[in-house]
C-alpha angles and dihedrals in degrees: 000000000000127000125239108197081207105061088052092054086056094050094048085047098049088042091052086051097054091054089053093052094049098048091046090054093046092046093042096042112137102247121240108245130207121195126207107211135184117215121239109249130166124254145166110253122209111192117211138196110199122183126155118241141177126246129236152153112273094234124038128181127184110217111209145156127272095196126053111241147119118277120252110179142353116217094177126053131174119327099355120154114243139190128216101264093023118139106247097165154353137215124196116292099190098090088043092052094060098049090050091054086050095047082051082058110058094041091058092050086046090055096050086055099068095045080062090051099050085049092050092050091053091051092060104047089055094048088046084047087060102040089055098052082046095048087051088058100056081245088112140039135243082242096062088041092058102041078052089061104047088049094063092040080054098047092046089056091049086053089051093042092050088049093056098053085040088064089041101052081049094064097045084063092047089052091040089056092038084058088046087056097057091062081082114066110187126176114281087202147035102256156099117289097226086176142034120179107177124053126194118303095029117128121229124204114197093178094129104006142354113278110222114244099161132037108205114194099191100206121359085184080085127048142162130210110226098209132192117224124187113235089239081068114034097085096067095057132095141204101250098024109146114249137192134189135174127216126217091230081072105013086176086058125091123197128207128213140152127238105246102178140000102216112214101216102103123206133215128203117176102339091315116115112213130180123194123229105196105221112197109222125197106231107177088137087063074228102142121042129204117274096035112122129241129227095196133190122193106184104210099185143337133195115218112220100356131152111265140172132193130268102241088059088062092053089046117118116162122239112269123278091021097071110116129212123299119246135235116283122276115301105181135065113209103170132305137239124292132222116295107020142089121313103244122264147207127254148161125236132191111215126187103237105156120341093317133060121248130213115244130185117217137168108231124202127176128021134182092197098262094049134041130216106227106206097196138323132126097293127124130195104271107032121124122246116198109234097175139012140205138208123193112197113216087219093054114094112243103249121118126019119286126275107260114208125214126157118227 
């Protein structure tokens, strides 16, 4: 038989084709996908704020000196118990003492001087008295008359002018026994000192403004909690919500409070806006100190035996290509959202109905961060949500567990 070199080019040809083909079916061949569900089941739903805080007293009072000086005794330490009025400290006074003698002084000089002026005053109404009888008799001039009179206008302004540096030296010695007495500090308010920051001996200097020697806390029976809450958060939050915190001095105990105000200065600290909600906390038991942070939870509103889904099932968006159809709009009402929470939104759920999910639209409410309240939709206890999906490629090699996908 004899060879054509042409029919074995066509066979070599088909034969390369083939090939082809086989290799573009085995790379483009649809995966098989598995997907990992979670079932709807109804729940009840408690919806949290949580923010961290600081404790204090409610009032808090820093107790300094008025006057610079050196500190000569303390009469106060930590955690004493003081009274309004009582004697905390004391500076110096000699400095102060001798100011106030020279300021004495010179009252008292100032005084005499206007005993001289009055005298001299005197003095000069009688000479003018004489000048002018004279001066009636032809015995004196006009010009005498007149020299007598300005000495009593004269003597009258000295009087005026004594009287003048008499009030002020007066009030230097005021001043210079106002300064004496802040020498002594005393407590402006019935409390307990929680901090001290001078000892004797230290000098103290009050030139632009009063250096603290004493904290005061007035009554640490009653606290409050100064929380900061994220803006995200603080409208949901109410005057008179009931709050609770723990501390890590007793993590197994749990503290109650009520929120008393929602202060509207805002603070931000890189880039992050917080707003703090003051919480006033009963503290007979002298439990809880200032300083110590707060780890608060302030529960907003909660839903008893309603369907929920998880939260992974709202997140859930199916790998391209593979996504079905979506479904008809919601059919069903199931409720509807409460005060004070969330204004229901829309989502899309993919439900397993058959061997294939569905897409299904439903309106969520309220969500505690794991569930999901589902509003209404067509959704029914049971059925089962996908929270994950897998595709295994033919032209991988079977080695290792398949990629699961999930949106976040």
């Amino acid at each position: 038989m004899k060879f054509r070199p042409g029919l074995l080019a066509l066979v070599i040809g088909l034969g390369a084709a083939g090939v082809g083909v086989w290799q573009y079916r085995l790379h483009h061949k649809t995966p098989e996908v598995t997907y990992r569900t979670a079932p709807v089941e109804r729940r009840n739903i408690v919806a949290r704020v949580t923010a961290s805080g600081t404790l204090s007293a409610i009032v808090t009072v820093q107790v300094g000196t008025q006057v610079s000086g050196r500190i000569q005794k303390l009469f106060a330490d930590f955690n004493s118990q003081v009274t309004q009025g009582q004697l905390v400290a004391k500076s110096d006074p000699a400095l102060f003492e001798a100011s106030v003698q020279q300021a004495q002084a010179n009252y008292l000089s100032a005084k005499a001087g206007v005993a001289t002026a009055e005298a001299s005053a005197l003095a000069a109404d009688k000479q003018y008295a004489r000048t002018k009888a004279l001066h009636e008799q032809n015995l004196a001039s006009q010009a005498d008359l007149d020299t007598a009179e300005a000495q009593v206008a004269t003597s009258h302004s000295a009087i005026d002018a004594a009287k003048a540096s008499l009030a002020q030296s007066l009030a230097s010695l005021h001043q210079a026994q106002v300064n004496l007495s802040y020498t002594n500090i005393v407590s402006p308010i019935d409390g307990v000192v929680i901090s001290r920051t001078v000892d004797v001996g230290q000098t103290v200097a009050a030139s632009l403004s009063a250096p603290t020697i004493f904290t005061i806390a007035q009554d640490l029976t009653k606290m409050q909690v100064d929380t900061n809450v994220a803006e995200g958060d603080v409208g949901r939050l109410e005057v008179g919500m009931r709050a609770s915190f723990s501390v890590d001095s007793f993590p197994g105990r749990r503290f109650v409070g009520k929120i008393r105000q929602i202060r509207n200065s805002a603070t931000t600290l890189q880039n992050v806006v917080t707003y703090d909600a003051v919480i006033d906390v009963d503290n007979t038991d002298l439990k809880l100190r200032p300083g110590m942070t707060a780890n608060v939870t302030v529960i907003y509103a909660e839903r008893s035996k309603v369907l929920a889904v998880s939260n992974a099932a709202l997140r859930f968006r199916p790998p391209p290509g593979l996504a079905p159809a979506a479904s008809a709009e919601p059919r069903h009402n199931r409720g509807r959202a409460g005060a004070g929470t969330d204004a229901p939104e829309a989502h899309a759920l993919w439900v397993m109905r058959g061997p294939t999910p569905q897409s299904v639209s439903v309106h969520t409410g309220l969500t505690d961060g794991t569930v999901t309240e589902v509003v209404d939709g067509d959704l029914n206890e049971g059925d089962a949500v996908v929270i994950e999906s897998s595709a295994a490629d033919a032209a991988s090699p079977p080695t290792g567990a398949p990629s699961f996908r999930r949106l976040f």
